[in-house]
C-alpha positions in Angstrom: 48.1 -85.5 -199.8 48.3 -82.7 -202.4 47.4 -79.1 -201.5 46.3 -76.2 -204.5 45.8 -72.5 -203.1 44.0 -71.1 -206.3 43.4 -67.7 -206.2 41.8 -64.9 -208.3 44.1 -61.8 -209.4 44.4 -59.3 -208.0 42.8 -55.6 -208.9 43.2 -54.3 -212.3 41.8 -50.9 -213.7 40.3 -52.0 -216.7 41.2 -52.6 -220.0 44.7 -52.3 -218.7 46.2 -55.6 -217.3 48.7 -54.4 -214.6 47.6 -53.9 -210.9 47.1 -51.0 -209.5 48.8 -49.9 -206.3 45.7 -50.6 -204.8 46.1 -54.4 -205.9 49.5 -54.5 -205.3 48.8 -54.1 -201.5 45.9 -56.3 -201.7 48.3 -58.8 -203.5 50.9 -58.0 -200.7 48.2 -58.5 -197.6 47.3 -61.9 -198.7 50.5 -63.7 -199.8 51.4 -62.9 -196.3 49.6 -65.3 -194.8 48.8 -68.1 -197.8 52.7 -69.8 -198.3 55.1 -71.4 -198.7 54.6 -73.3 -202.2 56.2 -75.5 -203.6 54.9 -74.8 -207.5 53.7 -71.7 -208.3 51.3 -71.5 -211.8 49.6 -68.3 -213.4 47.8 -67.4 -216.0 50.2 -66.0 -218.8 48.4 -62.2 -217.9 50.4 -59.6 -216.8 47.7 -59.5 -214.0 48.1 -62.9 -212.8 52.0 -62.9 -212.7 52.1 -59.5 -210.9 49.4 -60.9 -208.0 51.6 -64.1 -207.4 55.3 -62.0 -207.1 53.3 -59.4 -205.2 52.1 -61.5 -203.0 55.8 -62.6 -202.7 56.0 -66.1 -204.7 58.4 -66.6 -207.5 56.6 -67.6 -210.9 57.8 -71.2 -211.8 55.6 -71.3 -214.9 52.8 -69.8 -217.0 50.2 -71.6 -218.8 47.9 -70.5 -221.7 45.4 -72.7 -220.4 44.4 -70.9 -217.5 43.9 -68.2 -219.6 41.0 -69.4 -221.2 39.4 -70.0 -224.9 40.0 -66.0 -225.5 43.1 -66.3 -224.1 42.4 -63.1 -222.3 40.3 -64.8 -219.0 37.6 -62.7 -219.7 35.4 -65.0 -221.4 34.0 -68.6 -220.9 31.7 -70.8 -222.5 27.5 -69.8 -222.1 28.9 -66.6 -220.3 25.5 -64.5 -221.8 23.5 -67.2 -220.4 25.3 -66.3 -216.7 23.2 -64.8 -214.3 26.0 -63.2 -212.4 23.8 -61.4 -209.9 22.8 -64.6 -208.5 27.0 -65.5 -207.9 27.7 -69.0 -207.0 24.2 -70.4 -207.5 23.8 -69.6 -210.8 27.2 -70.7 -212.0 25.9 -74.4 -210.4 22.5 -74.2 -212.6 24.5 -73.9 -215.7 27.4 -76.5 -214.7 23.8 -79.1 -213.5 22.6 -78.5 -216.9 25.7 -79.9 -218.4 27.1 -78.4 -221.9 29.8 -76.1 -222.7 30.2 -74.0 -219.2 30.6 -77.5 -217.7 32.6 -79.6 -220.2 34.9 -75.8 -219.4 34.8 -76.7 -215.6 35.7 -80.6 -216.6 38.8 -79.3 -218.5 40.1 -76.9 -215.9 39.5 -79.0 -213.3 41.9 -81.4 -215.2 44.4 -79.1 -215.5 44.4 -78.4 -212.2 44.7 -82.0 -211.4 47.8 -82.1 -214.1 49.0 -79.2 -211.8 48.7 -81.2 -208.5 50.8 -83.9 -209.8 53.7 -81.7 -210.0 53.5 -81.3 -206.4 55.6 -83.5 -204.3 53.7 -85.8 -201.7 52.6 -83.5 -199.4 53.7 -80.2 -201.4 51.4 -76.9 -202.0 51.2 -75.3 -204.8 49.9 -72.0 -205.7 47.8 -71.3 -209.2 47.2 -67.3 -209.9 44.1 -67.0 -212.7 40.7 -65.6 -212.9 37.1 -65.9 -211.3 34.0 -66.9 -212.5 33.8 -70.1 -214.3 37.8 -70.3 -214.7 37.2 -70.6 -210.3 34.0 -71.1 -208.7 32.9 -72.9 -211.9 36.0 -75.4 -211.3 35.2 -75.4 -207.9 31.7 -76.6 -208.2 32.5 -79.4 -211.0 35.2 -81.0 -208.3 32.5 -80.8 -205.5 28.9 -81.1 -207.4 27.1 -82.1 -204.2 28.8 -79.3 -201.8 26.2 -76.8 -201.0 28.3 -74.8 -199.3 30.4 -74.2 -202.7 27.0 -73.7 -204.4 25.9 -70.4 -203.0 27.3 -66.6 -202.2 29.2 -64.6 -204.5 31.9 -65.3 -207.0 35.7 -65.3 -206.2 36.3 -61.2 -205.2 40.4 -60.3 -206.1 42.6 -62.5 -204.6 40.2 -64.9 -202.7 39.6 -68.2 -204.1 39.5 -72.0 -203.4 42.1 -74.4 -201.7 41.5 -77.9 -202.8 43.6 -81.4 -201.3 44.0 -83.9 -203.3 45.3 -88.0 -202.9 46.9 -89.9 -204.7 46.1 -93.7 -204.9 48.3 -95.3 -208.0 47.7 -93.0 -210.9 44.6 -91.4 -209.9 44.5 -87.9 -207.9 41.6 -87.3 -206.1 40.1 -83.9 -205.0 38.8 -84.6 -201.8 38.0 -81.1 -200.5 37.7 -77.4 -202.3 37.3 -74.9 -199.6 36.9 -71.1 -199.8 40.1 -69.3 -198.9 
């Protein structure tokens, strides 16, 4: 078994990208009780790296990827087609439906999975990136049937999703994605 804490960063004041003070302590509150990892993964944004060494956790590596198409993670595919008010629910519509916002769930999902195999048997790992579709959206395409995961709102700063994973040969299965 294969464990990924994935969180949202932390508070921002936009369009800067460092925390402010106010994130910093959020940052601080919850990396109190979410560790020890084993790998820790952001989102090359000044706002991701500062959420995971606030919350206390060395950076091991960055990747663009978790950044997103604009390379920014503020955007993602069919975002005007989003109805945000309706959070969780209608992120699932537009991942049913198939197309772009899910083929963007399919490949982040994969990277995640590329992410769990880093992990020792029965390691943790922490990713730090961003909400939306680059969380819940990931969330949903690794659980499709999980009702649970298909309603409330989106990912708020700094919660997110902890998914386990098993290994059988070459394959890694997620076998759970919880809120955290």
């Amino acid at each position: 078994m294969r464990e990924l804490e994935v969180r949202r960063h932390s508070k921002r004041q936009r369009p800067g990208q460092h925390l402010t003070q106010w994130g910093v302590a959020l940052a601080r509150r919850t990396g109190a009780g979410i560790g020890p990892f084993d790998l820790v993964v952001t989102s090359p944004l000044a706002r991701c790296v500062e959420t995971a060494v606030a919350m206390g956790f060395a950076v091991d590596d960055v990747d663009a990827r978790l950044a997103g198409p604009d390379g920014a993670g503020e955007t993602f595919p069919e975002m005007d087609a989003f109805d945000g008010a309706a959070g969780r629910a209608g992120l699932a519509r537009l991942i049913a439906r198939g197309g772009p916002v899910a083929a963007f769930g399919l490949a982040q999902a994969a990277l995640w999975r590329e992410i769990a195999l880093r992990l020792p048997e029965g390691g943790r790992g922490l990713i730090v990136g961003h909400g939306a579709a680059f969380l819940d959206g990931v969330a949903l395409t690794l659980r499709p049937d999980d009702a649970a995961l298909a309603t409330g709102a989106l990912a708020s700063y700094c919660e997110g999703v902890r998914v386990r994973y098993r290994l059988t040969g070459t394959t890694l299965t997620a076998l759970a994605a919880d809120h955290s």
